[in-house]
NUKOLDO-366740 format. One record per residue (C-alpha): x, y, z; residue in three letters; residue number from 1. Coordinates in Angstrom, 2 decimals, padded with zeros to 5 digits. Layout:
! NUKOLDO-366740
+---------+---------+---------+-----+-----+
!      c1 !      c2 !      c3 !   r !   k !
+---------+---------+---------+-----+-----+
!       X !       Y !       Z ! ALA ! NUM !
...
+---------+---------+---------+-----+-----+
//
This chain:
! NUKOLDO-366740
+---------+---------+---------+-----+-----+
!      c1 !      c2 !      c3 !   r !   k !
+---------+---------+---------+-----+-----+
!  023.50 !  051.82 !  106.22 ! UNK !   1 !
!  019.85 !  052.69 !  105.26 ! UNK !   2 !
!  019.02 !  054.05 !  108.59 ! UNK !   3 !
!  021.95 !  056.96 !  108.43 ! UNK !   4 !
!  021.78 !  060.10 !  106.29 ! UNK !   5 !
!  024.59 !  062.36 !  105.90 ! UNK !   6 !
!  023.86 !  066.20 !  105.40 ! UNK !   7 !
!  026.00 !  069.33 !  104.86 ! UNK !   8 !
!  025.34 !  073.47 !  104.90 ! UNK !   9 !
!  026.83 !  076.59 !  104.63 ! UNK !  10 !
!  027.37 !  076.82 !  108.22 ! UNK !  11 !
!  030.30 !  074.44 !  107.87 ! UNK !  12 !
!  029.28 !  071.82 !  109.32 ! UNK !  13 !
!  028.55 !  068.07 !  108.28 ! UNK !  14 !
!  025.57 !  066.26 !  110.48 ! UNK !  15 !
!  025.23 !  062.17 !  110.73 ! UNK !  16 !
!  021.46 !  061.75 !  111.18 ! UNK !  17 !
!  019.78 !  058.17 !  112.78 ! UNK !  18 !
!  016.66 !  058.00 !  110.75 ! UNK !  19 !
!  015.11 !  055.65 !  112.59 ! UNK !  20 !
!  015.62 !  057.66 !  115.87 ! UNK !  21 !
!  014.81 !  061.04 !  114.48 ! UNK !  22 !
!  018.15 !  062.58 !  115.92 ! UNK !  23 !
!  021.14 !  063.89 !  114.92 ! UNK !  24 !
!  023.84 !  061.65 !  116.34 ! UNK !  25 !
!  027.12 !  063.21 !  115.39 ! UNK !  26 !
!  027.96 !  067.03 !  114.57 ! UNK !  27 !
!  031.58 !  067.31 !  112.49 ! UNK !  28 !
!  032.94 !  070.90 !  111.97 ! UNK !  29 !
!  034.89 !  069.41 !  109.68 ! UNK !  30 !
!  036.00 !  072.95 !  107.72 ! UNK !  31 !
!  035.96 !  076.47 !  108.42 ! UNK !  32 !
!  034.04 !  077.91 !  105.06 ! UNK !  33 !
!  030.79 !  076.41 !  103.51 ! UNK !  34 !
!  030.90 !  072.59 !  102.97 ! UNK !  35 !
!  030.34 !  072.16 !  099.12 ! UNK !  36 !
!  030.68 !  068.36 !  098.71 ! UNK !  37 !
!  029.59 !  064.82 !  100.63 ! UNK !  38 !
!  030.84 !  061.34 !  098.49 ! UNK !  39 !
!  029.89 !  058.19 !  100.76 ! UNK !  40 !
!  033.15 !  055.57 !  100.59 ! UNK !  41 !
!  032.46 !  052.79 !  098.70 ! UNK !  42 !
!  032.59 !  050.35 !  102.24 ! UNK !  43 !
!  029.73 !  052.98 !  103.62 ! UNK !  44 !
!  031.93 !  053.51 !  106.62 ! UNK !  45 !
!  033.60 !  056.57 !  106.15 ! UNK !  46 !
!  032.65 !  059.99 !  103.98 ! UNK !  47 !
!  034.59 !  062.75 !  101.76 ! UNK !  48 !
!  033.74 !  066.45 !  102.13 ! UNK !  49 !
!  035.34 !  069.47 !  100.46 ! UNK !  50 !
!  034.84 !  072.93 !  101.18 ! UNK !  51 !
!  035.21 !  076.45 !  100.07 ! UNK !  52 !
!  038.10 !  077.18 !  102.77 ! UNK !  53 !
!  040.03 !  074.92 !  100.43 ! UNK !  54 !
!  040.35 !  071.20 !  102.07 ! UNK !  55 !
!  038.93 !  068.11 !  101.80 ! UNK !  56 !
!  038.38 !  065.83 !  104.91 ! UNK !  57 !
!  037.86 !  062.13 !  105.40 ! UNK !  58 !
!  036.12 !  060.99 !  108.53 ! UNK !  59 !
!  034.43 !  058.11 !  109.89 ! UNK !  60 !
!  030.84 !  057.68 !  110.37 ! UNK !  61 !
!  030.08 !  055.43 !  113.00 ! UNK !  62 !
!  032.48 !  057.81 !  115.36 ! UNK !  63 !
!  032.02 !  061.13 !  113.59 ! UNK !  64 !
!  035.74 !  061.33 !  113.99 ! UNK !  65 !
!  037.80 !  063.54 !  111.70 ! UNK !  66 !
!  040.44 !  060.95 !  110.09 ! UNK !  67 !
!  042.51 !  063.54 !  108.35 ! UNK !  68 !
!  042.17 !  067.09 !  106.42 ! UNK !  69 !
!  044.50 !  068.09 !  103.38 ! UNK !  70 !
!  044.78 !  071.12 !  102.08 ! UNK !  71 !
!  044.80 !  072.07 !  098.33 ! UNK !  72 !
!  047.12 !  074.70 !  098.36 ! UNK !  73 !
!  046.64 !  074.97 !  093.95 ! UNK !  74 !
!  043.75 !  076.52 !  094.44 ! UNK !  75 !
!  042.87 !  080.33 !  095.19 ! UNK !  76 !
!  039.08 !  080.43 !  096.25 ! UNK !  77 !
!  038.21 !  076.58 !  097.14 ! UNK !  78 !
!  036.88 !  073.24 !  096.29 ! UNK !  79 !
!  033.04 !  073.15 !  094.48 ! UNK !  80 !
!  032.41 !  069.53 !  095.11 ! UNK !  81 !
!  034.17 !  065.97 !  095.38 ! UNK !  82 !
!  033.25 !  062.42 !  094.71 ! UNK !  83 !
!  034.79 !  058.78 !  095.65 ! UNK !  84 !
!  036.27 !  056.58 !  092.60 ! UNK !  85 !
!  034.04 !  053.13 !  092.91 ! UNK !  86 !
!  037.45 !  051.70 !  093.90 ! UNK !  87 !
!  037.79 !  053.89 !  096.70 ! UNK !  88 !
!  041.34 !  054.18 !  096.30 ! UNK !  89 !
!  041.32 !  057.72 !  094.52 ! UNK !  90 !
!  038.99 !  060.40 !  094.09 ! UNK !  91 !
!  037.64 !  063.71 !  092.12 ! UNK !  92 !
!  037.45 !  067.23 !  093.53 ! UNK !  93 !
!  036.47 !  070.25 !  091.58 ! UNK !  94 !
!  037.29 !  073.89 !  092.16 ! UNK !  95 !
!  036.28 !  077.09 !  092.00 ! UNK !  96 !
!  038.99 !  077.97 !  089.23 ! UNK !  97 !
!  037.84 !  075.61 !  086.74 ! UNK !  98 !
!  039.84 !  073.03 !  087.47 ! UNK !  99 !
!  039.42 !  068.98 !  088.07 ! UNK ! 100 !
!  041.79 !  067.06 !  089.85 ! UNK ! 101 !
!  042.30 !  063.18 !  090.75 ! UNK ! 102 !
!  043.37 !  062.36 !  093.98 ! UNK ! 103 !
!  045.44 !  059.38 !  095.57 ! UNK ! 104 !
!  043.66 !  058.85 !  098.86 ! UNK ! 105 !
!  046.88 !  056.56 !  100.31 ! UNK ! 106 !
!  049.14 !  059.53 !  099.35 ! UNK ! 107 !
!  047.04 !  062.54 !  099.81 ! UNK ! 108 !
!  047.86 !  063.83 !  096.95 ! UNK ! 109 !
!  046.99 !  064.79 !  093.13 ! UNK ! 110 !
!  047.58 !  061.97 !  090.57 ! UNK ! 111 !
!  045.97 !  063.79 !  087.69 ! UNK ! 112 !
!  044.27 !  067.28 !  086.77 ! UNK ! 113 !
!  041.55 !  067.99 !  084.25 ! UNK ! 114 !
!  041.68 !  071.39 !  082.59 ! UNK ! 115 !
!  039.82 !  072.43 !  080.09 ! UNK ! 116 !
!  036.10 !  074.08 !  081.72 ! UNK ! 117 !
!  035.63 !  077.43 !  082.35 ! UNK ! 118 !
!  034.22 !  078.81 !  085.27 ! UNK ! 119 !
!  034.05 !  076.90 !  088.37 ! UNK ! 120 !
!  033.43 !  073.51 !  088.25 ! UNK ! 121 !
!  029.53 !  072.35 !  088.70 ! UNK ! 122 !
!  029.57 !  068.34 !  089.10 ! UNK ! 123 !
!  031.34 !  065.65 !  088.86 ! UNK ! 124 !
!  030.27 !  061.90 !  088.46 ! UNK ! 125 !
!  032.15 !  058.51 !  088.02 ! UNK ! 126 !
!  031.07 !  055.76 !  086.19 ! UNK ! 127 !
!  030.57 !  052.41 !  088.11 ! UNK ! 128 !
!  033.01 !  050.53 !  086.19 ! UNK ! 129 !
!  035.80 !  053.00 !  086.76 ! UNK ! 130 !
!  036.36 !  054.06 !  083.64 ! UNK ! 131 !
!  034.68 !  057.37 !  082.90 ! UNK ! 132 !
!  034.68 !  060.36 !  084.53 ! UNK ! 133 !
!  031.93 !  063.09 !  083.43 ! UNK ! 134 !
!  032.28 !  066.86 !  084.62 ! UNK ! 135 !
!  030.43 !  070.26 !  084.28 ! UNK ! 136 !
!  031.50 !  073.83 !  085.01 ! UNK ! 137 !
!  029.44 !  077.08 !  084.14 ! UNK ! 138 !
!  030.32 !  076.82 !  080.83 ! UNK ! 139 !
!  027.23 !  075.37 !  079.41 ! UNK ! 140 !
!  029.02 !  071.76 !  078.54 ! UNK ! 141 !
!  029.60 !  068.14 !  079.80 ! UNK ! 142 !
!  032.83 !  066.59 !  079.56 ! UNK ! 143 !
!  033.79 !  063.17 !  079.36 ! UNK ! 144 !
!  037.23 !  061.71 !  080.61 ! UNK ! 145 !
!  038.86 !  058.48 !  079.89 ! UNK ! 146 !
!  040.79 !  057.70 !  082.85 ! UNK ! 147 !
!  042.61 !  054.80 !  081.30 ! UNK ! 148 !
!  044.36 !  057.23 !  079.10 ! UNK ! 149 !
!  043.43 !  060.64 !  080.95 ! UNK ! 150 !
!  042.22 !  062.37 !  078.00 ! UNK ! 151 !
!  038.53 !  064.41 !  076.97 ! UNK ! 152 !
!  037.25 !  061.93 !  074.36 ! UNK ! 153 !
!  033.78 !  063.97 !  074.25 ! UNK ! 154 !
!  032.45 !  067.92 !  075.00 ! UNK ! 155 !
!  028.93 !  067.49 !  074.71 ! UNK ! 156 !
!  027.46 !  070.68 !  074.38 ! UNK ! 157 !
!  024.76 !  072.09 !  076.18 ! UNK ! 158 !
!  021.67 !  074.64 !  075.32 ! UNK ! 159 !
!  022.55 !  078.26 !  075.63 ! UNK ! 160 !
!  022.22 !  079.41 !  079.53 ! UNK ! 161 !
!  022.04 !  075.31 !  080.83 ! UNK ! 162 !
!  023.54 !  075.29 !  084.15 ! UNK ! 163 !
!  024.46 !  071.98 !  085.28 ! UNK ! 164 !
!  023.62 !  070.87 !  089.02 ! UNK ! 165 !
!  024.39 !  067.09 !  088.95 ! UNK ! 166 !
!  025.56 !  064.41 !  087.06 ! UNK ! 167 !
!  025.33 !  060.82 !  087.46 ! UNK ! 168 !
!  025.95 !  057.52 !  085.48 ! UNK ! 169 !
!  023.75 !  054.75 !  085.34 ! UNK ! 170 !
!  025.05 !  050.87 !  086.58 ! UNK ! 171 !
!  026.17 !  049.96 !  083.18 ! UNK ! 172 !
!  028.07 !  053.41 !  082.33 ! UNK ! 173 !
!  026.03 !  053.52 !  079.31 ! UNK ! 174 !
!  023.87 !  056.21 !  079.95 ! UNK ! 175 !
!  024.64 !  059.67 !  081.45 ! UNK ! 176 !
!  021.62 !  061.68 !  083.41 ! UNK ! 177 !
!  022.44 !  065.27 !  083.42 ! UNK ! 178 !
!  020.57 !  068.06 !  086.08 ! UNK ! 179 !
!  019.79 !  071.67 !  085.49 ! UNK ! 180 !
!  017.41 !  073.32 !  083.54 ! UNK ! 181 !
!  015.26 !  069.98 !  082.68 ! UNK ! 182 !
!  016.58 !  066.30 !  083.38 ! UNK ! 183 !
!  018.07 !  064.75 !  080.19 ! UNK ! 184 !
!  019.54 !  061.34 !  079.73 ! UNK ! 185 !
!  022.54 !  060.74 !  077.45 ! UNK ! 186 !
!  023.92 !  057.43 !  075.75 ! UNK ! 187 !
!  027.47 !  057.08 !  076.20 ! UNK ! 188 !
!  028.91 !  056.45 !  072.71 ! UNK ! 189 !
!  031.20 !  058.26 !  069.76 ! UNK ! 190 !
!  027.86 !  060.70 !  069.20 ! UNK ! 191 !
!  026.52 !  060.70 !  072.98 ! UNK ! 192 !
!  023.05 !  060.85 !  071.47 ! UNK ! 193 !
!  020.42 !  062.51 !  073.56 ! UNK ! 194 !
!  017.84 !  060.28 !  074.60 ! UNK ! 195 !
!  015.68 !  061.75 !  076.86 ! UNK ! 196 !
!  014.70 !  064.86 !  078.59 ! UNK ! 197 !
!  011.77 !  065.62 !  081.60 ! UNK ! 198 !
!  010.91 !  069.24 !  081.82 ! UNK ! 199 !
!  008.28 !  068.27 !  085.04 ! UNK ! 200 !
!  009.99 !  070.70 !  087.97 ! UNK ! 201 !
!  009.24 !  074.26 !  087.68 ! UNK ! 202 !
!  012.47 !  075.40 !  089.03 ! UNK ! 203 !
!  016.29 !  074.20 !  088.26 ! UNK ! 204 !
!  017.00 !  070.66 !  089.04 ! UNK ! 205 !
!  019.17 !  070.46 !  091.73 ! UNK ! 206 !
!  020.21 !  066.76 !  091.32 ! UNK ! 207 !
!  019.31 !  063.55 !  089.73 ! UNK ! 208 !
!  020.17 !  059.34 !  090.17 ! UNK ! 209 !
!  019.20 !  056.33 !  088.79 ! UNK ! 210 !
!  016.78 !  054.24 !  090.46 ! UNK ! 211 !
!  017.72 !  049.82 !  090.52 ! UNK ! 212 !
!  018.24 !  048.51 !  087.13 ! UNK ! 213 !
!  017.78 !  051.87 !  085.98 ! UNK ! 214 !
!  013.90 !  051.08 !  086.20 ! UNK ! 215 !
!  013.51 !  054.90 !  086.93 ! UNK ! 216 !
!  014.96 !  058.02 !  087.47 ! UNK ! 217 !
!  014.54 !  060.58 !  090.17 ! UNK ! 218 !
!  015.21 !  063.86 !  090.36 ! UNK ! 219 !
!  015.28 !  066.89 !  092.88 ! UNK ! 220 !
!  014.39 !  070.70 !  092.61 ! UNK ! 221 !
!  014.59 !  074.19 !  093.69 ! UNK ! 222 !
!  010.83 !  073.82 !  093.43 ! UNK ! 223 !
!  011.04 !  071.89 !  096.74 ! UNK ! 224 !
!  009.83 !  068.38 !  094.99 ! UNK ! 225 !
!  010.69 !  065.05 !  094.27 ! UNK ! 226 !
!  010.54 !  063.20 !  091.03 ! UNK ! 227 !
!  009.90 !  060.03 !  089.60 ! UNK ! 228 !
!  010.30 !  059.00 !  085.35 ! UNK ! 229 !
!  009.91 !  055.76 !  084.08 ! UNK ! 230 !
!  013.11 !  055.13 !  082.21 ! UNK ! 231 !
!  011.67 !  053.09 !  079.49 ! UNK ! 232 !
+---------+---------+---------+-----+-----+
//
């Protein structure tokens, strides 16, 4: 639904705003720590959040109803962020000891976890076809998953000091668009070349997406703008 936006703070609460209305239309206090993560369901009807206090939460969006809340008792500090599968049927949370795990949604509970970051884990991004998985921590690299086989099949390291803020995979899960330090763009192959990189914001990049056809890409900043690169 173009006309809803879905936002979330430290004050624990997630907000369903009516754009065209200019009002807030449902307040969730969803969690009792700092909400860390939003991923829209693939239907648009319903959203994922995760949270420091160590839950994640489904819940509808045209009631602002709270569906159901599961705990990740694994962890010892809390969840860093979350996204929906394109499937919907599973998802990806991260946490705050470095860990990545996949979720059932039916079950409510872990299928799979990704070790191998260090530090708390950063981002995490699907690809559209389902069968990649990239992740970051504060460990100054990008991993890629295969989750046909649930192994790493590529670390691609980072520049010394590169904080990653977002990730995000283009339509075709070829390319890879990476947030941080500058915007850089990735092809997904045995070398993961680098293929671009925008240095425009004057602060960290805070996130980045692919515009339609991957005609453009946008990015957001700490620097309080908006972005726009032509992706040819």
């Amino acid at each position: 639904n173009e006309k809803t936006i879905i936002s979330a703070s430290p004050d624990s609460h997630v907000r369903i705003w009516d754009i065209g209305e200019e009002t807030c239309k449902h307040t969730l206090r969803i969690h009792d720590g700092p909400v860390t993560g939003l991923s829209l369901h693939p239907t648009g009807d319903y959203m994922l959040s995760c949270s420091a206090d160590q839950h994640w939460g489904f819940s509808d969006i045209g009631t602002g109803k709270l569906l159901c809340k599961v705990a990740d008792q694994s962890v010892s500090h809390g969840l860093t962020c979350c996204q929906f599968h394109p499937d919907g049927l599973i998802f990806g949370t991260g946490t705050s000891d470095s860990l990545v795990k996949i979720w059932d949604f039916k079950e409510q509970k872990s299928a799979a976890n990704f070790p191998g970051h260090s530090g708390p884990i950063s981002a995490i991004a699907f690809s559209e076809n389902g069968y990649y998985l990239a992740t970051s921590a504060d460990d100054e690299v990008v991993k890629l998953w295969d989750l046909r086989k649930l192994r790493n099949f590529k670390t691609i390291s980072l520049d010394d000091k590169y904080t990653v803020r977002g990730l995000t995979f283009d339509n075709s899960g070829h390319y890879l668009a990476v947030a941080g330090p500058d915007v850089r763009v990735y092809q997904i192959s045995k070398q993961c070349d680098l293929v671009v990189t925008w240095d425009a914001h004057t602060q960290d990049s805070t996130d980045v997406r692919f515009g339609p056809d991957v005609n453009y890409v946008a990015s957001v900043s700490n620097d309080r703008t908006l972005k726009f690169y032509a992706a040819n």
